[in-house]
DRENPA-3360 file (N, C-alpha, C; in nm, 2 decimals, always signed):
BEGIN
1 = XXXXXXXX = +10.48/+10.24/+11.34/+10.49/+10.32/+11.21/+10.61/+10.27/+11.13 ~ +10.61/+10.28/+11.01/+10.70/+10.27/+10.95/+10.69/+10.31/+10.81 ~ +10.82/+10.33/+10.78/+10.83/+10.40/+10.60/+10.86/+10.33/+10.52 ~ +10.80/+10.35/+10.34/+10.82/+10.25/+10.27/+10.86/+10.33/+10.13 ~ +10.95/+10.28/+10.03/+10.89/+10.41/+9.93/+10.81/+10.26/+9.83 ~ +10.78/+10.33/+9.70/+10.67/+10.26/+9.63/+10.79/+10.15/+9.56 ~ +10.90/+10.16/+9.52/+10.97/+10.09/+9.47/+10.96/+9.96/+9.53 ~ +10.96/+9.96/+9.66/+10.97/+9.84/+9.76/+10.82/+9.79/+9.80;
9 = XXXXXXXX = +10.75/+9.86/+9.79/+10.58/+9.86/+9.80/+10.49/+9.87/+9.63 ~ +10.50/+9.83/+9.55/+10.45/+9.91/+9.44/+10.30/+9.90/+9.48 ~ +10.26/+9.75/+9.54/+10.10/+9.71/+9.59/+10.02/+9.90/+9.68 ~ +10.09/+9.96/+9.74/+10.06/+10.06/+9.80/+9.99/+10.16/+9.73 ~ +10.06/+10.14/+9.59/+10.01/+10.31/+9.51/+9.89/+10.33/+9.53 ~ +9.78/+10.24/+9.49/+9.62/+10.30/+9.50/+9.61/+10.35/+9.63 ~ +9.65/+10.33/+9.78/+9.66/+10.37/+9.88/+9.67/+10.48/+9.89 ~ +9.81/+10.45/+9.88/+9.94/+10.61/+9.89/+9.87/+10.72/+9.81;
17 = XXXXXXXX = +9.79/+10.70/+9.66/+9.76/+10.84/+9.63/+9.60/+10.87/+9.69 ~ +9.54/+10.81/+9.72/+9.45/+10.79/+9.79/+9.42/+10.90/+9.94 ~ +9.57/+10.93/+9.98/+9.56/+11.02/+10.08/+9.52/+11.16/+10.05 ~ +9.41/+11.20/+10.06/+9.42/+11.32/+10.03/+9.45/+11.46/+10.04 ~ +9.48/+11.53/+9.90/+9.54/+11.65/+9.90/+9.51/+11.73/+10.02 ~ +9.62/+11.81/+10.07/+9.64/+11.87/+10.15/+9.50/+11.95/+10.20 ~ +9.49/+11.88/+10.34/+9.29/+11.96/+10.34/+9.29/+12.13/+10.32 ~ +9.45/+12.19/+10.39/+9.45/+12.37/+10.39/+9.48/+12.43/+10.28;
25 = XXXXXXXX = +9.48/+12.29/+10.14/+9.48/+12.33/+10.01/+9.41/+12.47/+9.94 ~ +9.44/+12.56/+9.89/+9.31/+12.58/+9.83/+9.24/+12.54/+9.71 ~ +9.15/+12.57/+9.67/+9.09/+12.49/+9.58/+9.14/+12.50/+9.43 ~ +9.18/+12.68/+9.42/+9.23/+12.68/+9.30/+9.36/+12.65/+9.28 ~ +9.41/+12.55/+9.35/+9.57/+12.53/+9.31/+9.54/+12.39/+9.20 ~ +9.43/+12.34/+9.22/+9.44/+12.25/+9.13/+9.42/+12.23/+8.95 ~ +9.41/+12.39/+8.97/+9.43/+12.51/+8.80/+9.59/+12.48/+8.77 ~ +9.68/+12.44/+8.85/+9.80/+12.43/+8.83/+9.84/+12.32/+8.70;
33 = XXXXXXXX = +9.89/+12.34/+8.63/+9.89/+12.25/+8.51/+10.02/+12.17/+8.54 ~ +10.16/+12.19/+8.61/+10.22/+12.09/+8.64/+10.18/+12.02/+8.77 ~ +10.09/+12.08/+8.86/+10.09/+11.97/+8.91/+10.01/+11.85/+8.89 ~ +9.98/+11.83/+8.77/+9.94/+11.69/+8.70/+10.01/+11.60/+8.71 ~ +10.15/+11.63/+8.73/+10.24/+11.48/+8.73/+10.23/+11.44/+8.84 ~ +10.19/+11.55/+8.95/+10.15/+11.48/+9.09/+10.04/+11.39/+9.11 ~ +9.92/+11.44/+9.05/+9.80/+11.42/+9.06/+9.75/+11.29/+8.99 ~ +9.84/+11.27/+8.84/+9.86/+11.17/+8.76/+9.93/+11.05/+8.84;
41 = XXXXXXXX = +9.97/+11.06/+8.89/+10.05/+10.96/+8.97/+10.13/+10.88/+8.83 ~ +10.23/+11.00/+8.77/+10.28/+10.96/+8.64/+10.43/+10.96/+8.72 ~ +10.45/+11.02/+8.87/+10.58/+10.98/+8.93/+10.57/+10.89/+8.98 ~ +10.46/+10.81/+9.04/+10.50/+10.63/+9.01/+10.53/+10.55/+8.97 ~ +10.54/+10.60/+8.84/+10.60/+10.52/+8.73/+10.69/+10.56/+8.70 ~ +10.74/+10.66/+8.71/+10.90/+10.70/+8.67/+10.97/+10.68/+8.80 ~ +10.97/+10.76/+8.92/+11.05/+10.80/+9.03/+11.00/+10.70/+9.14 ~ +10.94/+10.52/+9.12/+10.88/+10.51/+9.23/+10.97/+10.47/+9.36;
49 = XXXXXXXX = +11.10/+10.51/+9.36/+11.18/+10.51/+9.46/+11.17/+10.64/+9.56 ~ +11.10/+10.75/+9.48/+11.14/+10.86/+9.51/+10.99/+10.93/+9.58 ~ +10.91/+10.80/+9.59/+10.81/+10.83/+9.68/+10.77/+10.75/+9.79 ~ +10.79/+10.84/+9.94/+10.79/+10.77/+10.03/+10.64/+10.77/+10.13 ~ +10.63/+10.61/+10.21/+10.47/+10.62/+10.26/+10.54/+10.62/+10.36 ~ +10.42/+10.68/+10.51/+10.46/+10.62/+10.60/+10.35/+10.57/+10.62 ~ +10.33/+10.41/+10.70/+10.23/+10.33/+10.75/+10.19/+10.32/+10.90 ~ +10.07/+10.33/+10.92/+10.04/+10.28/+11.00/+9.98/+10.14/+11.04;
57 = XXXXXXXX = +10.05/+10.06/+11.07/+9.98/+9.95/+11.05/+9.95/+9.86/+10.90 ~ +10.04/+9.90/+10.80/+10.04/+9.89/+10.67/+9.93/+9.99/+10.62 ~ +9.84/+10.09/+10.69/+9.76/+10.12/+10.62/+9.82/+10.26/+10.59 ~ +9.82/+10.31/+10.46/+9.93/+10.44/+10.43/+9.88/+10.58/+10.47 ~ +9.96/+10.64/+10.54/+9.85/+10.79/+10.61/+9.97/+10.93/+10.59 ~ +10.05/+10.90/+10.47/+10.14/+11.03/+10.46/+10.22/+10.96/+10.38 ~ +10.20/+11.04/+10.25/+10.33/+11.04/+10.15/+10.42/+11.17/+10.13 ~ +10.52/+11.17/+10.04/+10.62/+11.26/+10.04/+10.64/+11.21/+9.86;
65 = XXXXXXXX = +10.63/+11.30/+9.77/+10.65/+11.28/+9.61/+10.78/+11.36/+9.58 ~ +10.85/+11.28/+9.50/+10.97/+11.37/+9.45/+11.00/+11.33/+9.30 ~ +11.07/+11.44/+9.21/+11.07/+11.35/+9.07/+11.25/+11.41/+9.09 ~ +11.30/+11.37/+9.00/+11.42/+11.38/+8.97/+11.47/+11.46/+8.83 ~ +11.61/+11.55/+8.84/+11.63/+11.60/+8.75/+11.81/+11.62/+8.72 ~ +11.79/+11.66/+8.60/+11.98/+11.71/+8.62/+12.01/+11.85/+8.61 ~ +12.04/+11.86/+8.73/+12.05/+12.05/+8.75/+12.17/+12.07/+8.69 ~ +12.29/+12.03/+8.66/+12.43/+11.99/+8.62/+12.43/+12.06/+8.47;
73 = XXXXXXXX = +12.34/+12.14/+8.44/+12.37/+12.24/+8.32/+12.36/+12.33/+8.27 ~ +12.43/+12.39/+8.22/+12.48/+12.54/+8.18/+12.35/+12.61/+8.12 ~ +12.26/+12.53/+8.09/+12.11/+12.63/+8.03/+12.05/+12.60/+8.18 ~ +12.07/+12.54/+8.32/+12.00/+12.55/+8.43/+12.04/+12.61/+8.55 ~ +12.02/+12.70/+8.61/+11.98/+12.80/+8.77/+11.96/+12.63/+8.85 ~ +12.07/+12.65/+8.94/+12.02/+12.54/+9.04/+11.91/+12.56/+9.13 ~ +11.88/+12.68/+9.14/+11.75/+12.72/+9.19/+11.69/+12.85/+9.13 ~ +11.59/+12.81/+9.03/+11.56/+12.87/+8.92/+11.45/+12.96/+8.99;
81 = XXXXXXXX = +11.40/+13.05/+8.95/+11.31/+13.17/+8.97/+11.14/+13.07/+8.96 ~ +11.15/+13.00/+8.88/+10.98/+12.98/+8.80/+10.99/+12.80/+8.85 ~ +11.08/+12.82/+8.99/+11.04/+12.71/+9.11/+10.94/+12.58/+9.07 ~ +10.87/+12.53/+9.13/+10.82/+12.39/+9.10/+10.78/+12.42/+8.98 ~ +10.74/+12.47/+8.89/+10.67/+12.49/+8.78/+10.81/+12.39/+8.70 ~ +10.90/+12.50/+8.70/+11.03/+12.42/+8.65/+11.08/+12.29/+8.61 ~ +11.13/+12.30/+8.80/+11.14/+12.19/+8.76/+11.09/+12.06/+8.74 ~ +10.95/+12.03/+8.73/+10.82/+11.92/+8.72/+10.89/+11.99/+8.56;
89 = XXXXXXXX = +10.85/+12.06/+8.53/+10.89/+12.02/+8.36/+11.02/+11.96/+8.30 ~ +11.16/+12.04/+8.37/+11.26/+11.94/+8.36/+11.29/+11.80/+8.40 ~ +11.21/+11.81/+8.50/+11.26/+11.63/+8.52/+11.15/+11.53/+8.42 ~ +11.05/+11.58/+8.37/+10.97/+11.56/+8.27/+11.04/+11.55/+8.15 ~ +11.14/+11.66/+8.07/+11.25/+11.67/+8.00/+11.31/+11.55/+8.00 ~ +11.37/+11.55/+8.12/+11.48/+11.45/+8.14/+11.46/+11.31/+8.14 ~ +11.35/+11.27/+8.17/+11.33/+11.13/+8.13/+11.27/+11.11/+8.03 ~ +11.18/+11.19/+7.95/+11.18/+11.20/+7.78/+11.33/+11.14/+7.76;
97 = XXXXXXXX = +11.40/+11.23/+7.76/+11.55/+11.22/+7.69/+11.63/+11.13/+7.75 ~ +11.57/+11.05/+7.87/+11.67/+10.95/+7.91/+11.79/+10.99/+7.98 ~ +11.79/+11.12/+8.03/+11.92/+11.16/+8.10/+11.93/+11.12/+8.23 ~ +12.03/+11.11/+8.28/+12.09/+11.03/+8.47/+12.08/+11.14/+8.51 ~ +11.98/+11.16/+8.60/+11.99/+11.28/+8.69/+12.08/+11.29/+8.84 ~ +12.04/+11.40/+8.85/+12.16/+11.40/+8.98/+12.07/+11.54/+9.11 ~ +11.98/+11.53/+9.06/+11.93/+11.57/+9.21/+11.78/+11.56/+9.21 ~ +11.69/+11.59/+9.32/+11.58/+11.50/+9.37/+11.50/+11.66/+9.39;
105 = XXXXXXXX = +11.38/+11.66/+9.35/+11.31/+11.77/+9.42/+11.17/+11.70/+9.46 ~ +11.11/+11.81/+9.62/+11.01/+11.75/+9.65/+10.88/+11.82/+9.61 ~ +10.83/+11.77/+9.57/+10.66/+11.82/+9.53/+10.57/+11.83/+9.60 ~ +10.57/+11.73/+9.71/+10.45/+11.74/+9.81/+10.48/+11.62/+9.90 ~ +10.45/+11.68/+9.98/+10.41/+11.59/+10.15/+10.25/+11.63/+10.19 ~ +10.20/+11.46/+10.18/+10.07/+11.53/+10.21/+10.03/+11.44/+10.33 ~ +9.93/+11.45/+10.43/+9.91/+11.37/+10.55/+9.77/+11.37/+10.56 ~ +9.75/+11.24/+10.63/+9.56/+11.19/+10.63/+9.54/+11.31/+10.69;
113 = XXXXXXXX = +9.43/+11.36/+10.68/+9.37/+11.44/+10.78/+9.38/+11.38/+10.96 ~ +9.30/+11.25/+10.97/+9.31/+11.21/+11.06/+9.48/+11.20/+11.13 ~ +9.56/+11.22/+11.12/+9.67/+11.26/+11.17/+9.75/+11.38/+11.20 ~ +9.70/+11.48/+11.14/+9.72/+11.59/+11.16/+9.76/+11.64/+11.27 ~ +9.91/+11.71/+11.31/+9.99/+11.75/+11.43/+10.03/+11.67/+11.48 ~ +10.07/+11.54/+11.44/+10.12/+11.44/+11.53/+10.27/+11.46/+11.45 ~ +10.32/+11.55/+11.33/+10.46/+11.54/+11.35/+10.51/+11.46/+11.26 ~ +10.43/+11.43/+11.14/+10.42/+11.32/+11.01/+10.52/+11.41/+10.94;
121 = XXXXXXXX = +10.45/+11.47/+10.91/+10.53/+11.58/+10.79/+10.66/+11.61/+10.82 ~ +10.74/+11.60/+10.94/+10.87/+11.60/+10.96/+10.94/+11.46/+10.95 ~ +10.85/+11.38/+10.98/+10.93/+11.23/+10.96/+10.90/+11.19/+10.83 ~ +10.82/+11.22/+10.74/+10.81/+11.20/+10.59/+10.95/+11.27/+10.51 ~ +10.97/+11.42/+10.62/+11.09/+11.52/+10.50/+11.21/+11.42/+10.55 ~ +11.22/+11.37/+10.63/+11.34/+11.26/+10.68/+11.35/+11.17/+10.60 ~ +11.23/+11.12/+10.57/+11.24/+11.03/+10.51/+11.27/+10.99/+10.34 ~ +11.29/+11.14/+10.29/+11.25/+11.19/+10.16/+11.40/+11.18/+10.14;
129 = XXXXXXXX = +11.51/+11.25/+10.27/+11.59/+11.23/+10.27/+11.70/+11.17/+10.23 ~ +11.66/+11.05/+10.30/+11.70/+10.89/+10.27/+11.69/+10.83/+10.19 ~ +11.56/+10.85/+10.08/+11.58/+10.82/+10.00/+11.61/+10.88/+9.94 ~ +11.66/+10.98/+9.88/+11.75/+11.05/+9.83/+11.92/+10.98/+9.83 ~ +11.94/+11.01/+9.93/+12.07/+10.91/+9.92/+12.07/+10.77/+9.88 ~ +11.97/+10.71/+9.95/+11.95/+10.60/+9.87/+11.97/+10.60/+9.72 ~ +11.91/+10.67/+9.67/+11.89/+10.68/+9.51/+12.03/+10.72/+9.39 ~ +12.15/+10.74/+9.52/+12.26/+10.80/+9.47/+12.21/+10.98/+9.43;
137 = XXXXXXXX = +12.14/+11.05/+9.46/+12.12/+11.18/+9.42/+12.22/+11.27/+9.52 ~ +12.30/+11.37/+9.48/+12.36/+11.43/+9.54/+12.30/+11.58/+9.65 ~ +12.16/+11.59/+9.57/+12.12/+11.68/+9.64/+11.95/+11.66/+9.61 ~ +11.89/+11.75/+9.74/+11.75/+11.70/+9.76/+11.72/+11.87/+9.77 ~ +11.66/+11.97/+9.68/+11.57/+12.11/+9.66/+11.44/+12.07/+9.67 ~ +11.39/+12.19/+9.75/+11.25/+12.20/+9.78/+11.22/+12.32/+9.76 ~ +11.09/+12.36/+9.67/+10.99/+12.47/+9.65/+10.91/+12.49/+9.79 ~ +10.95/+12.51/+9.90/+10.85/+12.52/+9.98/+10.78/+12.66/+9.96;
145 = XXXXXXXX = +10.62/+12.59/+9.99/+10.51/+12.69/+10.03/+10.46/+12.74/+10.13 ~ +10.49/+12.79/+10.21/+10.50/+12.84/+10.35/+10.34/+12.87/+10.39 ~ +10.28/+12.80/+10.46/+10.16/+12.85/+10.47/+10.08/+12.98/+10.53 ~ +10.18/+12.99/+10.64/+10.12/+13.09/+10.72/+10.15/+13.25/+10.63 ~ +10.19/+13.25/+10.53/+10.21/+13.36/+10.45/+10.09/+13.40/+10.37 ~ +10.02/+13.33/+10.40/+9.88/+13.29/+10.35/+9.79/+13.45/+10.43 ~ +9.84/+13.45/+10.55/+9.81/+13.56/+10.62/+9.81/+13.67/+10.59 ~ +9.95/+13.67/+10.45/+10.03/+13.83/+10.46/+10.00/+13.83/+10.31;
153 = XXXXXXXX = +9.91/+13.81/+10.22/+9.94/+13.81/+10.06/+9.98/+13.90/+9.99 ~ +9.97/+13.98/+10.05/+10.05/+14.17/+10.02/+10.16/+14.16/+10.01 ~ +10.23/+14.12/+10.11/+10.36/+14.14/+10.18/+10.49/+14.01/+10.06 ~ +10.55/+14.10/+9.99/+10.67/+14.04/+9.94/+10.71/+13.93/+10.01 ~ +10.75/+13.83/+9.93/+10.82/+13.69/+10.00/+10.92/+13.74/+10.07 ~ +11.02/+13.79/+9.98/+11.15/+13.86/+10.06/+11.13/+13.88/+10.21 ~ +11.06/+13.95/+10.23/+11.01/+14.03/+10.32/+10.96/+13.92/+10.48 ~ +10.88/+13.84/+10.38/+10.84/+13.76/+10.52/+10.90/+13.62/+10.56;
161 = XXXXXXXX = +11.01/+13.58/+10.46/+11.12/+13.49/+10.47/+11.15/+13.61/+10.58 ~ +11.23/+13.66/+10.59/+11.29/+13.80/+10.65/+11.25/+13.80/+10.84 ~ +11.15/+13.74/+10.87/+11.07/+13.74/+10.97/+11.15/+13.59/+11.05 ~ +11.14/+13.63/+11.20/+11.17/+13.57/+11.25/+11.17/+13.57/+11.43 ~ +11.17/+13.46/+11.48/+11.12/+13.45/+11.63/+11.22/+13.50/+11.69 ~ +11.23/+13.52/+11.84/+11.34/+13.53/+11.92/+11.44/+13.45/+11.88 ~ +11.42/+13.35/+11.91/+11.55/+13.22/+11.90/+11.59/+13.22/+11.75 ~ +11.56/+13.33/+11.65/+11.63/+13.31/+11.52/+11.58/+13.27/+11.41;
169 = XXXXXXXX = +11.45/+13.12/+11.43/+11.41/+13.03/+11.36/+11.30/+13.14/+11.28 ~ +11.27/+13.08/+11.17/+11.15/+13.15/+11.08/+11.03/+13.13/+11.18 ~ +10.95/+13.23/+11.15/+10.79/+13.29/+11.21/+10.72/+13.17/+11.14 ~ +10.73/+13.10/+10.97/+10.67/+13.02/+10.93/+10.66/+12.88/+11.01 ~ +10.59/+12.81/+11.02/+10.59/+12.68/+11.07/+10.68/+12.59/+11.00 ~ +10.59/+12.59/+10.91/+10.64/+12.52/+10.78/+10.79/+12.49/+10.73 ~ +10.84/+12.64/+10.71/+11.00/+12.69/+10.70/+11.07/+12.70/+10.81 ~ +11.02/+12.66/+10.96/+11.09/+12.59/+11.12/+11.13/+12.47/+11.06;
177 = XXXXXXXX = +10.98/+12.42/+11.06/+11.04/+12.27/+11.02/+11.15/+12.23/+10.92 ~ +11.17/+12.29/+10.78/+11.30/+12.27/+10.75/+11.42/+12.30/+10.80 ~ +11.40/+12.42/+10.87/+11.57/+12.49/+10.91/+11.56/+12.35/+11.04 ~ +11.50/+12.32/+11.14/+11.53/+12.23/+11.22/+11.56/+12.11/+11.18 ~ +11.53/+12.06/+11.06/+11.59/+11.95/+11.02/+11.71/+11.97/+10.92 ~ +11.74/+12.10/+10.97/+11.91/+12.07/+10.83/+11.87/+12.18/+10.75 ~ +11.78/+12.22/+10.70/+11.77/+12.28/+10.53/+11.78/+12.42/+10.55 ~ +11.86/+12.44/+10.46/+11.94/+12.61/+10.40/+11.80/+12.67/+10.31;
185 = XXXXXXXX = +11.78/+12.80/+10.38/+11.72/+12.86/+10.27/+11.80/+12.89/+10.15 ~ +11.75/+12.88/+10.06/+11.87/+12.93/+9.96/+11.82/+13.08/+9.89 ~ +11.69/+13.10/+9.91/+11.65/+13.21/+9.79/+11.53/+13.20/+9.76 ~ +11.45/+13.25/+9.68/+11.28/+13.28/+9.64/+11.28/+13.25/+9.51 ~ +11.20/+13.16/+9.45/+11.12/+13.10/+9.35/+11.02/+13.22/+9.32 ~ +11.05/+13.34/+9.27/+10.91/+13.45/+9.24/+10.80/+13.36/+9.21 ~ +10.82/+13.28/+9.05/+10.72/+13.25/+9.00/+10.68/+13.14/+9.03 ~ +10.68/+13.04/+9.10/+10.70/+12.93/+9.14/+10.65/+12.82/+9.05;
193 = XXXXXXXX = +10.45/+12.87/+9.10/+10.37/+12.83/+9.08/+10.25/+12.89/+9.04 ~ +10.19/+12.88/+8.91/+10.13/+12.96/+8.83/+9.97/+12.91/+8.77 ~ +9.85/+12.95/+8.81/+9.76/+12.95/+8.80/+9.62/+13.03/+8.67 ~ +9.58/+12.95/+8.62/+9.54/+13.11/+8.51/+9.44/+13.04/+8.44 ~ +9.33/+13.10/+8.41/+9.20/+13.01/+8.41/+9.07/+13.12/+8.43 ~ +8.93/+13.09/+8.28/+8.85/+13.24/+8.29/+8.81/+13.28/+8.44 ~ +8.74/+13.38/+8.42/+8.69/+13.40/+8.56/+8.55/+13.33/+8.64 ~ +8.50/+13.30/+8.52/+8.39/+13.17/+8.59/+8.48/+13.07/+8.69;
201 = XXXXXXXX = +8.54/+13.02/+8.61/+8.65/+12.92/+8.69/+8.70/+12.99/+8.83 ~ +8.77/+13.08/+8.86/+8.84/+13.17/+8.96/+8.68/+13.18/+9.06 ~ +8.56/+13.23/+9.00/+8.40/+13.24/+9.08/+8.41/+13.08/+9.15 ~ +8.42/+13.03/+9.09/+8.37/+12.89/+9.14/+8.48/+12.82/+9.23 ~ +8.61/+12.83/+9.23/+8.69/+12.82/+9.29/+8.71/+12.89/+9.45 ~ +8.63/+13.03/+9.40/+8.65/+13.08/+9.56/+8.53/+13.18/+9.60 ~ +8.44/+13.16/+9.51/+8.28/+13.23/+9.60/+8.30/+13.35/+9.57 ~ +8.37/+13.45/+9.52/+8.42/+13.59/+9.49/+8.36/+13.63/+9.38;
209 = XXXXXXXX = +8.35/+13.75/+9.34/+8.27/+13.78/+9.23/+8.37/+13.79/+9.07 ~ +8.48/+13.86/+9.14/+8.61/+13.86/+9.04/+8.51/+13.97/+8.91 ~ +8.47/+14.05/+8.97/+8.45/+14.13/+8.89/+8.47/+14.29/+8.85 ~ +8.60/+14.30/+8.89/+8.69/+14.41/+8.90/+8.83/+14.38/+8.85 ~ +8.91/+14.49/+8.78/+9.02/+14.47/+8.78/+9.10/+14.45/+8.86 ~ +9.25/+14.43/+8.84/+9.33/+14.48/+8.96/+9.35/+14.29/+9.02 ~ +9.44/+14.32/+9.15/+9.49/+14.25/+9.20/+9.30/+14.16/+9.35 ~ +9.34/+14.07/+9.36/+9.20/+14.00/+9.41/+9.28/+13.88/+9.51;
217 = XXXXXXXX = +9.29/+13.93/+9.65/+9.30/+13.80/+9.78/+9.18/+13.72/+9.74 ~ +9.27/+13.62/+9.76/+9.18/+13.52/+9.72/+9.24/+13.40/+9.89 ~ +9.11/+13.34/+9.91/+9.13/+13.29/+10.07/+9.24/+13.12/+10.04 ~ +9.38/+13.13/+10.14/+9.44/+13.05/+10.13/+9.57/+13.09/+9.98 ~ +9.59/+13.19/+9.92/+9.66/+13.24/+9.84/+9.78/+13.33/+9.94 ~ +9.88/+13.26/+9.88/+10.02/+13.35/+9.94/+10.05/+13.49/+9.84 ~ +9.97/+13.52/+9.74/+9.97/+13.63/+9.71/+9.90/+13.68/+9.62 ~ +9.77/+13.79/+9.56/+9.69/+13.80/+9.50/+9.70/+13.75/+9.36;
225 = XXXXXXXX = +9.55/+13.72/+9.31/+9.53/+13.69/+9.17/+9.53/+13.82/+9.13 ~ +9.60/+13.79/+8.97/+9.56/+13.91/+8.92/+9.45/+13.94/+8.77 ~ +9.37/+13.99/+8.77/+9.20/+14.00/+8.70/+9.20/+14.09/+8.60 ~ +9.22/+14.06/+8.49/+9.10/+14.15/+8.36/+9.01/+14.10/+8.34 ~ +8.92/+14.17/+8.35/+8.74/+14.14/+8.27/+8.76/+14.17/+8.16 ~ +8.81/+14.26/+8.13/+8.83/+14.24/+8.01/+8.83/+14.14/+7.87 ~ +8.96/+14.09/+7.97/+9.02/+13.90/+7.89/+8.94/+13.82/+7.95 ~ +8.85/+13.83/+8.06/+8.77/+13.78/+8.11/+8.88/+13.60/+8.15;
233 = XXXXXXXX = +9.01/+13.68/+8.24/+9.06/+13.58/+8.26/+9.16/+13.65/+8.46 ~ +9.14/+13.59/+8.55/+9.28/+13.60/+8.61/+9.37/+13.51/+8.61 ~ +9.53/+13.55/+8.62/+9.66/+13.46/+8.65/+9.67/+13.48/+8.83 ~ +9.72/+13.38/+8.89/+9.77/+13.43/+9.01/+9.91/+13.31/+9.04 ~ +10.04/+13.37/+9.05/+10.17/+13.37/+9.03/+10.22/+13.34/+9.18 ~ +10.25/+13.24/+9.27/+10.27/+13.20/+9.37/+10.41/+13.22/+9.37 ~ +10.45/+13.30/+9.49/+10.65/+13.26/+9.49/+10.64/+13.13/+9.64 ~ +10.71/+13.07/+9.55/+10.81/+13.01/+9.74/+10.96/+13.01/+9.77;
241 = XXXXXXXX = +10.96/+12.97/+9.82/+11.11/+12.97/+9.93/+11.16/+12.82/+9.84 ~ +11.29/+12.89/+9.79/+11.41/+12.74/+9.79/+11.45/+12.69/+9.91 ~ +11.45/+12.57/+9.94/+11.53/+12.52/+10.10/+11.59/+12.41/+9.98 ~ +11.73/+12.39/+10.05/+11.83/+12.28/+10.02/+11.82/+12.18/+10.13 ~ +11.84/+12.05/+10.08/+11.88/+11.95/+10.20/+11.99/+11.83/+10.15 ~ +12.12/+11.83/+10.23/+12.19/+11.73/+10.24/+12.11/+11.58/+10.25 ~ +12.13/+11.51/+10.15/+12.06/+11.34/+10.14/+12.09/+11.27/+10.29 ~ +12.07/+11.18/+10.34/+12.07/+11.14/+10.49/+12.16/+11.00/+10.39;
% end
């Protein structure tokens, strides 16, 4: 195995994006309007240091995407409430305007299917690391999305950040894996990530009828959509978890 980012590989990108989106995705996250820069693979062309493959055999089976931004200002929350949304738009800002950024955030680690549990996703967040320092960035934020919260869509983030095993570590998998490699929670992104789209769209997205008002579980959602027939539209408003990480 080994890690590469695209800077040093550029031949990889058709690969590298090529892995596909997270299979425990759900389907309507792709209503997400920032994550287009993901999807665009418009951070390969800006940040392609700041995205790492790991290979098997040169063949790419897990990347890790980061874009860059400069949190270093008085109109910015180093860890802002309206989380990835944010910052995918700042660092968008910021290379419009040509500014030197000074910290790294991650957007996604995603892993072949056929590898799944073998422990990728922790040697990718390592790896994200490193490049991070590499890149001279002083600090590496992450929007994490905690999956297993997916369980509790009722239940306040607060609340199930708040949960935790015998030995101390988060109940989340997801949010183990960071505190075991180094990363500080810092706090809750309410709005993080934000979805909104008629309700035909929301039907077809998740087999549901979406024909009531009110709040609507939706399968793989960390916390309900919310529905007027009325406007004949739902929003559904994802929080995650801030984790911080020292650059390696």
């Amino acid at each position: 195995m080994e890690i590469v980012t695209l800077a040093k590989r550029p031949d990889l990108a058709e690969a590298t994006f090529a892995i596909p989106y997270p299979a425990d995705a759900p389907r309507f996250m792709a209503g997400n309007l920032a994550g287009l820069l993901v999807r665009c693979r418009r951070v390969f062309r800006l940040w392609p240091h700041l995205v790492v493959v790991l290979l098997d055999e040169e063949r790419p089976v897990a990347r890790g995407i980061m874009v860059a931004y400069n949190a270093d200002r008085p109109d910015r929350a180093a860890f802002p409430d309206l989380g990835w949304d944010q910052v995918a738009t700042w660092a968008a800002e910021d290379a419009l305007d040509g500014l030197t950024p000074d910290t790294a955030c991650a957007l996604e680690i995603a892993v072949h299917p056929e590898r799944h549990g073998r422990g990728d996703s922790a040697t990718v967040l390592q790896a994200m690391r490193e490049a991070v320092g590499a890149a001279g960035l002083g600090t590496l934020v992450i929007p994490v999305r905690p999956p297993d919260k997916a369980a509790l869509p009722m239940m306040p983030m607060r609340e199930y950040v708040g949960r935790r095993r015998p030995d101390g570590l988060p109940e989340d998998r997801w949010l183990r894996t960071h505190v075991r490699a180094g990363g500080r929670v810092e706090g809750i992104a309410e709005c993080s990530m934000t979805v909104q789209a008629p309700l035909e769209k929301w039907r077809r997205w998740t087999g549901l009828p979406f024909d009531s008002d009110g709040p609507v579980v939706v399968d793989g959602g960390l916390a309900p959509a919310l529905t007027s027939t009325a406007h004949d539209m739902a929003v559904y408003v994802e929080p995650n978890v801030w984790v911080s990480h020292e650059p390696a």
